[in-house]
C-alpha positions as CSV (number, residue, x, y, z in Angstrom):
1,X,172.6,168.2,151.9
2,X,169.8,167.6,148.8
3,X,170.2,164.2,147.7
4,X,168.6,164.1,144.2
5,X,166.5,160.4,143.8
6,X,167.9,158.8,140.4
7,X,165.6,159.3,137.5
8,X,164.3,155.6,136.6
9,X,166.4,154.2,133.8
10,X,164.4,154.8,130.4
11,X,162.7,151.8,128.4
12,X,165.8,151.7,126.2
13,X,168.0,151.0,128.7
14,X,166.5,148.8,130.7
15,X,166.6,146.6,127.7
16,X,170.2,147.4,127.0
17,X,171.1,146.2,130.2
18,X,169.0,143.6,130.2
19,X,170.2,142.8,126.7
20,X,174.4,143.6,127.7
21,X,173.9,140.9,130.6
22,X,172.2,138.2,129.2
23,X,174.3,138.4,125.9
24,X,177.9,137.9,128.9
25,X,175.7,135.2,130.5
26,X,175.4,133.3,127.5
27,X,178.7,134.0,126.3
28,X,180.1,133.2,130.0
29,X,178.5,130.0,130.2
30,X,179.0,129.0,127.0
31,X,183.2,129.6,127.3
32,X,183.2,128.2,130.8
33,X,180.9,125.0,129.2
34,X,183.3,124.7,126.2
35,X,186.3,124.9,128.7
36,X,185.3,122.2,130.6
37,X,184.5,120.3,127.1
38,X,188.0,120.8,125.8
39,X,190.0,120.2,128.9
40,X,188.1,116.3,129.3
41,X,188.5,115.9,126.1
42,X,192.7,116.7,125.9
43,X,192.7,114.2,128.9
44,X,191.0,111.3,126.2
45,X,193.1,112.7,124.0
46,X,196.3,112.4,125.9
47,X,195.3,109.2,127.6
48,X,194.8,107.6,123.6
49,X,198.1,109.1,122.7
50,X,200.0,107.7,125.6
51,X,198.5,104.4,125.2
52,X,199.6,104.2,121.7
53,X,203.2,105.1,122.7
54,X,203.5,102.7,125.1
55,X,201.9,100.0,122.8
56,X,204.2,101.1,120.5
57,X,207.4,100.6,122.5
58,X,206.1,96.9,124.1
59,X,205.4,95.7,120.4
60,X,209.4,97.0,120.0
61,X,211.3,93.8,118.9
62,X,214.6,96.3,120.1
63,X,213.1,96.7,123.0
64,X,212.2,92.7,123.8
65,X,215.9,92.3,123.0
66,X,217.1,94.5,125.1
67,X,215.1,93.4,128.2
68,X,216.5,89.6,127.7
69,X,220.3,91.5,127.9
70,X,222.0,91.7,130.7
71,X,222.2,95.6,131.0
72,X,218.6,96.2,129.4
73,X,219.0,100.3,131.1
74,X,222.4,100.8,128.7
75,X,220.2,100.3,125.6
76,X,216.5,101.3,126.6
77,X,217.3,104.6,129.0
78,X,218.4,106.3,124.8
79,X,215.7,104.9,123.5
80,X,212.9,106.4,125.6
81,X,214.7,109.9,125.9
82,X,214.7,109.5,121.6
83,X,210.9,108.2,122.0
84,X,210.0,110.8,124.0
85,X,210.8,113.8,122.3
86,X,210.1,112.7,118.3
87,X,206.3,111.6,120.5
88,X,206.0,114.4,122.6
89,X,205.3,112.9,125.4
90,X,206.7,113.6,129.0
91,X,207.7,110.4,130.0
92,X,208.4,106.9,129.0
93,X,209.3,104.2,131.4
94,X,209.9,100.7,130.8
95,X,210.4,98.8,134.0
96,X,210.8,94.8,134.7
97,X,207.7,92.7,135.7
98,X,208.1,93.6,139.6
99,X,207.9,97.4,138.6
100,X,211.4,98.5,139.1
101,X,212.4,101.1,136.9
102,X,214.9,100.4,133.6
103,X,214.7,103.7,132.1
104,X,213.1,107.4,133.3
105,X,213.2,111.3,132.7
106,X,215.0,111.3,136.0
107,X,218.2,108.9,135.6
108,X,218.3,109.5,139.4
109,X,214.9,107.3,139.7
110,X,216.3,104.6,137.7
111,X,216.0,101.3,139.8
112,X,213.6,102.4,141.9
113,X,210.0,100.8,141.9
114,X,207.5,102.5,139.3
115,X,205.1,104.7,141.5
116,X,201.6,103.7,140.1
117,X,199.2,101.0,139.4
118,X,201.2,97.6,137.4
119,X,198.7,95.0,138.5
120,X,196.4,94.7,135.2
121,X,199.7,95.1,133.1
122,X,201.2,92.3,135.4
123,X,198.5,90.2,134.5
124,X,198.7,91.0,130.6
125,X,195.7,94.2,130.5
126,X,196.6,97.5,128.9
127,X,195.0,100.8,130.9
128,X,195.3,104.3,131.2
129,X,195.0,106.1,134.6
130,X,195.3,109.5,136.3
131,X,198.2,109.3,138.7
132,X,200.0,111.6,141.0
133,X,203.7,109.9,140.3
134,X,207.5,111.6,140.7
135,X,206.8,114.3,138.0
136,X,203.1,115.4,139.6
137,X,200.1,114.5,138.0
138,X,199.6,112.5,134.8
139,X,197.5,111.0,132.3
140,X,199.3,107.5,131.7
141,X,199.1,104.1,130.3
142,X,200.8,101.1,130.9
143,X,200.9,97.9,129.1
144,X,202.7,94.3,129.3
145,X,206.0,93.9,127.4
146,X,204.9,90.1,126.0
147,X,207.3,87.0,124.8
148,X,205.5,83.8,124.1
149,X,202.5,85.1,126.1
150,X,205.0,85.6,129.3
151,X,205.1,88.8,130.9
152,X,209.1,89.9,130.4
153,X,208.1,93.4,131.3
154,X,206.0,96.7,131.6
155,X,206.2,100.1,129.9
156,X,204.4,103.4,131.3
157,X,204.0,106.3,128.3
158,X,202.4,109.8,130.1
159,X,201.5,113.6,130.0
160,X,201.7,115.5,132.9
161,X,198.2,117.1,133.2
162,X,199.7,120.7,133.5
163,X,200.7,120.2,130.1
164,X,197.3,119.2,128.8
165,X,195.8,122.2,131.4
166,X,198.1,124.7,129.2
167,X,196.6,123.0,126.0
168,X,193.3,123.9,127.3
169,X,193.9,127.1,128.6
170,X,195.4,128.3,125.0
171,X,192.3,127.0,123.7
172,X,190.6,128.8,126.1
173,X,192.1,131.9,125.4
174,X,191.5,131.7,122.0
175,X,188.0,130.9,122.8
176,X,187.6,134.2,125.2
177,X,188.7,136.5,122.1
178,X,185.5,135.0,119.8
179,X,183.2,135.3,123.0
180,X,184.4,139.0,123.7
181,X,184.3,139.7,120.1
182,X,180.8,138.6,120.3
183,X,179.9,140.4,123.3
184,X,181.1,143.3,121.5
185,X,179.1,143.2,118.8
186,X,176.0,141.9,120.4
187,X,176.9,145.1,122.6
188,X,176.9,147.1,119.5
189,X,174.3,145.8,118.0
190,X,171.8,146.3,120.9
191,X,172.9,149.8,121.4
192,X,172.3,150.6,117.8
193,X,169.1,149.5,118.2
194,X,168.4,150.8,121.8
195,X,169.2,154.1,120.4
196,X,166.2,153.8,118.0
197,X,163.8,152.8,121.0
198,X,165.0,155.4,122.6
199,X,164.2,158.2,119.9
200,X,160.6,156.5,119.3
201,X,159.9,156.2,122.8
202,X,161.5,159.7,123.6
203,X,163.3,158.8,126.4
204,X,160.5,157.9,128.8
205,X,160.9,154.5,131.1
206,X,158.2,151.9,131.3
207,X,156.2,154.2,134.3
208,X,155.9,157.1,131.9
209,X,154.8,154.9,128.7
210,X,152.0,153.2,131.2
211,X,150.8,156.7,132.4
212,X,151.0,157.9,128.9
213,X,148.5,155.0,127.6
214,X,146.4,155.6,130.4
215,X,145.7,159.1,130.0
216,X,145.6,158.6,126.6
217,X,142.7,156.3,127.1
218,X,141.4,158.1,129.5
219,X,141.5,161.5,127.4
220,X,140.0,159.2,123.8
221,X,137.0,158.6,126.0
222,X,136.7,161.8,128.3
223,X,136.9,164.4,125.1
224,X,133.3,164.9,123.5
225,X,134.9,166.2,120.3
226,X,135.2,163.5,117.7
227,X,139.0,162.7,117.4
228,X,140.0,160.3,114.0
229,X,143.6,158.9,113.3
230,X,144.4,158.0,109.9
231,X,147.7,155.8,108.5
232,X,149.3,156.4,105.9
233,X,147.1,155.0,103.2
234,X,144.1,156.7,104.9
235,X,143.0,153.7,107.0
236,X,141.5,154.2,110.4
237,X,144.4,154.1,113.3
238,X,142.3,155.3,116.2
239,X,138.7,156.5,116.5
240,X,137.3,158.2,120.0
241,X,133.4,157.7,121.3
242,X,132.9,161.1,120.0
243,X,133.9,160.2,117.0
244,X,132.0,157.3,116.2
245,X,128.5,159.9,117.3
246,X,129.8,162.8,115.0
247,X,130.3,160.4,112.1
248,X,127.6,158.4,112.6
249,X,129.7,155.0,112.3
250,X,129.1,152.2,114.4
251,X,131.5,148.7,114.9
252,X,134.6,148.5,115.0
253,X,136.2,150.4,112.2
254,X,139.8,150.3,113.1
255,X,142.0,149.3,109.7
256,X,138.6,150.4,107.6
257,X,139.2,152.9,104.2
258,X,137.6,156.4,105.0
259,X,136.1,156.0,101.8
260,X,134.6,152.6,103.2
261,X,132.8,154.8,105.7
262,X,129.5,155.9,104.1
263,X,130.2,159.7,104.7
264,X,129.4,162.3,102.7
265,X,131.7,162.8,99.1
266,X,132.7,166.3,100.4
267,X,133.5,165.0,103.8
268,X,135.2,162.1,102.6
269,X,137.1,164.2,100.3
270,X,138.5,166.3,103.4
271,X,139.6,163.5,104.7
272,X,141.2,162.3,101.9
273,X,143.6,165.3,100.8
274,X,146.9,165.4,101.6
275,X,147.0,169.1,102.7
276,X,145.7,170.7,106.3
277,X,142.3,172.1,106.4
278,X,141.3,174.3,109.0
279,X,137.8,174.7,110.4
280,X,136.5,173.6,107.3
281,X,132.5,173.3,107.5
282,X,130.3,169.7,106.7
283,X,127.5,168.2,106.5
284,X,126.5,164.6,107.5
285,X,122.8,163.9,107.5
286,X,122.3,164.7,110.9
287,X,125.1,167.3,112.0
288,X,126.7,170.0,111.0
289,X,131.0,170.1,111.6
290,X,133.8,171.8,111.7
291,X,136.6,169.5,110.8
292,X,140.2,170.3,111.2
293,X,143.2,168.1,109.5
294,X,146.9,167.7,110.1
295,X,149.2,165.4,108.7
296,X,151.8,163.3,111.0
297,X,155.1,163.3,109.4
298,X,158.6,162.5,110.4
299,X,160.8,162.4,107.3
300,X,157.8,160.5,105.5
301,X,154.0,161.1,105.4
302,X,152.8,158.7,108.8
303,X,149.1,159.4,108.5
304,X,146.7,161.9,109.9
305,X,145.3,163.6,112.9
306,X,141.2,164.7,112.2
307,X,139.3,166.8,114.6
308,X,135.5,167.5,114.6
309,X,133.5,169.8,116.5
310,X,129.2,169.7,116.1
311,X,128.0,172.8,115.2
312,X,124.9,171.7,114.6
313,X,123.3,173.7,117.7
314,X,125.6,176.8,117.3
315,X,124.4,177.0,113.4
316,X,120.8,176.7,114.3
317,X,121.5,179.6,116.9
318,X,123.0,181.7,114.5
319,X,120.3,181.0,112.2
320,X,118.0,182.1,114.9
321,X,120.2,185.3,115.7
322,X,120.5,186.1,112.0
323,X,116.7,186.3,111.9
324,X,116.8,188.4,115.1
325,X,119.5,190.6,113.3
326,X,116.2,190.5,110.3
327,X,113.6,191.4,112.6
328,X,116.0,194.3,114.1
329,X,116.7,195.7,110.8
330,X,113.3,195.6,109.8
331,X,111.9,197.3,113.3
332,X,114.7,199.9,112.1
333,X,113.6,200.5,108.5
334,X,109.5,200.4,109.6
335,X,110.9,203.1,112.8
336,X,112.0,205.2,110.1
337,X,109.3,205.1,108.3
338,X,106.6,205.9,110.7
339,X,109.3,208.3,111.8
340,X,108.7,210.1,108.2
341,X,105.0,209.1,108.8
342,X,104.8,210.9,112.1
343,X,106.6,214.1,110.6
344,X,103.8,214.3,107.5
345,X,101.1,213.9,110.2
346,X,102.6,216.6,112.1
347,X,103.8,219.2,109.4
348,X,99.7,218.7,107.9
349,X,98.8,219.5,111.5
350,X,100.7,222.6,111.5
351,X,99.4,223.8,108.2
352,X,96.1,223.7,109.5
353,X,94.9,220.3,107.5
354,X,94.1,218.3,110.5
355,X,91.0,215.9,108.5
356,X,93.8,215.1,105.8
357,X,96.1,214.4,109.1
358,X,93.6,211.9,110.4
359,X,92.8,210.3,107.1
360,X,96.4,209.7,106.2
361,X,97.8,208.5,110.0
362,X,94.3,206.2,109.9
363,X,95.0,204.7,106.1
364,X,98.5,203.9,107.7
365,X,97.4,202.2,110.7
366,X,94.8,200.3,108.7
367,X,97.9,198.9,106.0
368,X,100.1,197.9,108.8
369,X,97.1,196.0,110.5
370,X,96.0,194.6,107.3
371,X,99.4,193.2,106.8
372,X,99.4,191.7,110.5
373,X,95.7,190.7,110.1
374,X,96.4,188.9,106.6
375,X,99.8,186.9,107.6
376,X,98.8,185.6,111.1
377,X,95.0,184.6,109.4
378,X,97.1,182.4,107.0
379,X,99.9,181.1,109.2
380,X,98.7,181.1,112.9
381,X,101.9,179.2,114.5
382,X,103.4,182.1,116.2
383,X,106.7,181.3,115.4
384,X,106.7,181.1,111.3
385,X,104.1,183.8,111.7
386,X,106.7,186.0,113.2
387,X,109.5,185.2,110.7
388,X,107.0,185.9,108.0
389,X,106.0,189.1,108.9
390,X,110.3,189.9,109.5
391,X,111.0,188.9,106.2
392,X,108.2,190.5,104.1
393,X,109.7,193.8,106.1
394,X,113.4,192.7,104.9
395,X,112.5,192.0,101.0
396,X,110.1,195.1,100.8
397,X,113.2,197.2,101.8
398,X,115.0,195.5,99.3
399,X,112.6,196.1,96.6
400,X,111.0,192.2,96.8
401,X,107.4,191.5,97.0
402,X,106.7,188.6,99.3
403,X,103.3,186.8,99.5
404,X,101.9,184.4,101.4
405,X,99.6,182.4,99.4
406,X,95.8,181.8,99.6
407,X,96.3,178.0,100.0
408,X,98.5,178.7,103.6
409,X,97.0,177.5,106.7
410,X,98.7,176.3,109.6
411,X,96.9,176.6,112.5
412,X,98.8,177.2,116.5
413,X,99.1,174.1,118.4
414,X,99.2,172.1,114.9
415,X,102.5,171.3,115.0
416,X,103.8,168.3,117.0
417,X,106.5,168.7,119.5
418,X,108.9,166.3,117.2
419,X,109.2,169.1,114.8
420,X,110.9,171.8,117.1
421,X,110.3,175.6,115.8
422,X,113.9,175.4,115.0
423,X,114.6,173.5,112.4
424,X,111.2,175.0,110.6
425,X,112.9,178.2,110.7
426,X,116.2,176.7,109.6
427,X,113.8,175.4,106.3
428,X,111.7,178.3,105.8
429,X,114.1,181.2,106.4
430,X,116.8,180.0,104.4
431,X,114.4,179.3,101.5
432,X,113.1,182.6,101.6
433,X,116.5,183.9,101.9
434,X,117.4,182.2,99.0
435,X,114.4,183.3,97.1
436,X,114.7,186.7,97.8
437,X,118.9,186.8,96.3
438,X,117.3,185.4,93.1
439,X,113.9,187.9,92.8
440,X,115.8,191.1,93.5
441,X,116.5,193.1,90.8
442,X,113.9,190.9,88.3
443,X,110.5,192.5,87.4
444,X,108.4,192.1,88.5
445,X,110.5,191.1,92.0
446,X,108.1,188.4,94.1
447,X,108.8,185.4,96.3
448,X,105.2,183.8,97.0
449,X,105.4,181.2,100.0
450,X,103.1,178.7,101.0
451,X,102.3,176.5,104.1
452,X,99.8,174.0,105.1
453,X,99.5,170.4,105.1
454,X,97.5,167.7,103.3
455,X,97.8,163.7,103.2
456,X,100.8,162.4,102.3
457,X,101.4,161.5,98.9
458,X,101.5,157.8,100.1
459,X,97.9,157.9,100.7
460,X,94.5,158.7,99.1
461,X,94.8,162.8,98.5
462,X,91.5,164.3,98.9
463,X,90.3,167.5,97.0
464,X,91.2,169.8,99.9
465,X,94.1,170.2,102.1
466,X,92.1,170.5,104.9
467,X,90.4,166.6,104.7
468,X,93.9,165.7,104.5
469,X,95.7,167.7,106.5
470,X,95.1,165.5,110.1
471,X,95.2,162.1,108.2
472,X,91.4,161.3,108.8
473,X,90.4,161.6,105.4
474,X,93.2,160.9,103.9
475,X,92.9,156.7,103.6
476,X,95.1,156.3,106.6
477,X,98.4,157.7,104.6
478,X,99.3,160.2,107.5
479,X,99.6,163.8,106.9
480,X,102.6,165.9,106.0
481,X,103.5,169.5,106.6
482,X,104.1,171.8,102.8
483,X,106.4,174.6,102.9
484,X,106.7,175.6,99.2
485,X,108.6,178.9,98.3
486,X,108.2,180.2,94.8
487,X,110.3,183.2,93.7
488,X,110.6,185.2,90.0
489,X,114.2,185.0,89.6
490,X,116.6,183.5,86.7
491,X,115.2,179.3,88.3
492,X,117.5,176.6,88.7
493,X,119.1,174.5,85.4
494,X,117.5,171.3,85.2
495,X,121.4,169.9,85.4
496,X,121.9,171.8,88.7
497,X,119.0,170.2,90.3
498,X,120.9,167.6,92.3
499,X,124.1,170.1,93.2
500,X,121.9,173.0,94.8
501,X,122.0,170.9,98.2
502,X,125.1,170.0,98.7
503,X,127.6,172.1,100.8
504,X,129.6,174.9,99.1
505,X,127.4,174.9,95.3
506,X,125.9,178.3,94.8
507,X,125.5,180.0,91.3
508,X,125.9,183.5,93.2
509,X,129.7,185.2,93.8
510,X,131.3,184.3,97.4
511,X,130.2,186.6,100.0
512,X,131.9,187.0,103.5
513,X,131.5,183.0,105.2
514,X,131.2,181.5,101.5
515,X,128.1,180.4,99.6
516,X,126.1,177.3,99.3
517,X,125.6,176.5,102.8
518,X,122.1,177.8,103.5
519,X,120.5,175.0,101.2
520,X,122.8,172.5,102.5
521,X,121.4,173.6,106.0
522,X,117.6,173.2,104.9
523,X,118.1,169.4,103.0
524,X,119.7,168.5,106.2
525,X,116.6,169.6,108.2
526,X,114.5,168.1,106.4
527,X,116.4,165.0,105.8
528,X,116.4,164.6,109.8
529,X,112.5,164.2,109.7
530,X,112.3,162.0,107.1
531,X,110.7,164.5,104.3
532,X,111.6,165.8,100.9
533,X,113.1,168.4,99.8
534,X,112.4,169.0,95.7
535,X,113.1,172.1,93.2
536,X,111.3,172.6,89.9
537,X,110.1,175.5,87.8
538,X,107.6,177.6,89.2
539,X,104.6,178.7,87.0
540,X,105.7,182.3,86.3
541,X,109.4,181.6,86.1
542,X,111.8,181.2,88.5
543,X,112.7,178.2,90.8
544,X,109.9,176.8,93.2
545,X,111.3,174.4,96.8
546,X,108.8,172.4,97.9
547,X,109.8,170.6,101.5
548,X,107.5,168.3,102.9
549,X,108.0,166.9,106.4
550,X,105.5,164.3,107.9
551,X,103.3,165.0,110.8
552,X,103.1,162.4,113.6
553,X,100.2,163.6,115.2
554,X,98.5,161.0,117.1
555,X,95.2,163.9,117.8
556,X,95.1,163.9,114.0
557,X,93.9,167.1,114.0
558,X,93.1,169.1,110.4
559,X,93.5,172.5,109.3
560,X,90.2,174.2,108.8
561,X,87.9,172.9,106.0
562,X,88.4,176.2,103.8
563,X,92.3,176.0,102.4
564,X,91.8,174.2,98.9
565,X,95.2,172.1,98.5
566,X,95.3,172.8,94.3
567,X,94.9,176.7,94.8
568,X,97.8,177.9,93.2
569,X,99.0,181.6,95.0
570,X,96.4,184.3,93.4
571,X,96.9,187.1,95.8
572,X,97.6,188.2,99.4
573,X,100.5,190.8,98.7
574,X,101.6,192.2,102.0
């Protein structure tokens, strides 16, 4: 036979039992302590009343006459029955000095000796006393019946303590309908709001709650994605480790505004608005995220549950595979062409024109080589040479012109290792990119580019990019890296200037993925080295980007002595 081991009581009701017994223990002990209260007190009581009774009676000038008769039992024994019922009392017994009985409940026990204590009324004291006499057990006084100071005789006034025990016990009874009256609504009471502990804490017993917190501490700290709780009015409830890296925040920031936080306005905004958003793309200075909201309500609007993911690798990859994607296209579009190239050759073969053949296949050769020859000369670092030489292929199928300028030099090996090929081609492709949308279709249709470094602007500029390009002769300023793309489209309105960067502006329609990030993308970059990122008007129209990211290159090494820094772009169309 299965037994089946009993679930553990839930939270809830633990602390309704709990609650149930100590509410009947108080109740209990406070009945049984006002029981014992009342029942000592009916005994004063009683013991007060009979000792006024029998004061009463030996004050009695009827009964002092009657005692100096000589049948004193013929006029006392109506008396006392008449005393005793208009003073509800059980007995009344008036006896003569030596204790013998002149009157009693019990005519049968008249002339018998009083059963009970005489001797501090014989000498003249009145007392009360519990006493076991001929009707059971009673609370009784007795005091001296006085004439001229002599003793002439005694009276006894009592209750029989099962009366006052009754007396007690309907007070009692009384007193156990309040107490279950209030056991019943303490019971009530605590259900009531047991019920509502139960529904918050779902059920679950104090195990389960302690597991719960556990793993959920556990999970805050274990998860790498950032996880942010928000109240009600938008307040920080709960922030993970991951969190705090994604955001950038540091202390403790529990009960803080998001808008207290320092994040970006866009960011912040998210965070802020009252509907879901789902894998909505930011910016901070360092990171790029994917944030995901959902508010907490049940019945009323509790607060909200933020998720973030970095994307700031995975967008640099896709950058990276985008340009691949370039490159691909553009190994397409020049395969087709030396395809139509290799068909001309061949159909000039076979019309018996072979000199024309060789001097056509040779002026060929000698462009594509030219253009090689002319963008590696300027721009030597393998990597930017390589995504040159892609996108001059992608805007000349396109119908754009793109040249590198006269003033470029950037030498291999130039570059320090804190400025990762990455995030150049992050900066330079996207600008490009961007230059290219806003030349096509304009004539004439040109994006000039430009790279090479000189002093930075903090120190003493010499006259040619090459003294300043390793620091040396620069006055100490260090030197900084130029990137400055130049394009012939429509430019950028002065009172655009500070909206072009931020995540989600773009003058151009909404493609597939949105606009407006690709900027965003390149003033991060180059806000991560600590450059600048500026746009103005270039000379011939159009919008010129100029980024400029220091160099810390401890070799200080210079570009070669023949790239004049103020050479504006005269030439070098490839």
């Amino acid at each position: 036979m299965h037994l089946r081991v009993p679930r553990p009581r839930s939270l809830a009701g633990q602390l309704f039992a709990m609650q149930a017994v100590l509410i009947a223990v108080v109740v209990a002990g406070y009945a049984l302590f006002t029981y014992i209260s009342d029942r000592g007190q009916a005994q004063d009581a009683a013991g007060r009343h009979a000792r006024a009774v029998s004061l009463a009676i030996a004050d009695s000038p009827s009964v002092l006459e009657a005692i100096g008769s000589p049948d004193p039992t013929a006029r006392l024994q109506p008396y006392a029955v008449r005393v005793m019922r208009d003073t509800d009392v059980d007995f009344v017994t008036i006896m003569d000095p030596e204790g013998i009985r002149w009157t009693h409940p019990d005519p049968g026990q008249i002339g018998r000796p009083f059963r009970g204590h005489i001797e501090r009324a014989q000498r003249g004291q009145t007392f009360t006393e519990t006493y076991t006499g001929t009707l059971g057990p009673s609370v009784r006084a007795v005091t001296p019946v006085l004439d001229d100071g002599r003793v002439v005789g005694l009276v006894s006034a009592g209750i029989k303590v099962e009366e006052i025990s009754k007396r007690a016990q309907e007070q009692l009874t009384a007193l156990l309908g309040v107490a279950a009256g209030a056991l019943l609504l303490g019971a009530v009471g605590t259900y009531v709001i047991n019920a509502r502990l139960r529904r918050h804490t779902h059920g679950m017993n104090a195990d389960e709650l302690s597991r719960m917190h556990d793993y959920h501490q556990a999970a805050l700290h274990a998860v790498r994605e950032g996880l942010l709780m928000l109240d009600g009015q938008y307040r920080v409830a709960l922030i993970n480790d991951g969190g705090r890296e994604l955001l950038g925040v540091a202390g403790d920031v529990v009960g803080a505004s998001v808008a207290d936080l320092g994040l970006p306005a866009q960011l912040t905004g998210a965070l802020l608005a009252s509907e879901p958003r789902v894998d909505e793309v930011h910016l901070t200075d360092r990171r790029v995220l994917v944030v995901n909201t959902s508010p907490v309500s049940g019945g009323e609007r509790r607060g909200t549950v933020v998720t973030l993911r970095d994307v700031t690798e995975l967008q640099s990859l896709m950058g990276e595979l985008n340009s691949e994607r370039g490159f691909t296209q553009a190994l397409r579009s020049q395969a087709h062409e030396a395809a139509n190239r290799l068909h001309t050759v061949v159909s000039l073969i076979e019309l018996g024109r072979a000199e024309e053949a060789v001097d056509f296949a040779t002026a060929e050769l000698e462009l594509a080589q030219a253009l090689t020859d002319q963008v590696v000369a300027a721009v030597s670092e393998p990597v930017l040479a390589a995504l040159l030489l892609g996108k001059t292929a992608q805007a000349n199928e396109r119908g754009v012109e793109l040249v590198v300028s006269r003033e470029s030099r950037l030498d291999d090996g130039l570059l320090p290792p804190s400025l990762p090929a990455r995030d150049l081609v992050t900066i330079l492709g996207n600008l490009v990119d961007n230059a290219v949308d806003a030349a096509q279709g304009r004539v004439p249709s040109r994006v000039t580019v430009a790279a090479y470094t000189e002093a930075a602007r903090g120190g003493e500029v010499s006259g040619t990019a090459a003294a300043a390009g390793g620091g040396g002769g620069g006055g100490g300023g260090g030197s900084e890296l130029v990137l400055r793309v130049s394009d012939t489209g429509a430019g950028v309105d002065p009172a655009h200037a500070d909206l072009v960067f931020q995540r989600g502006f773009s003058t151009k329609p909404a493609g597939e993925g949105g606009r407006g990030l690709g900027l965003a993308l390149v003033s991060q970059a180059v806000q991560r080295h600590g450059g600048t990122l500026t746009v103005t008007e270039a000379p011939g129209g159009g919008a010129r980007f100029e980024a400029r990211l220091p160099l810390d290159d401890p070799q200080g090494r210079a570009p070669a002595p023949d790239a004049p820094a103020g050479r504006r772009a005269a030439g070098g169309a490839v």
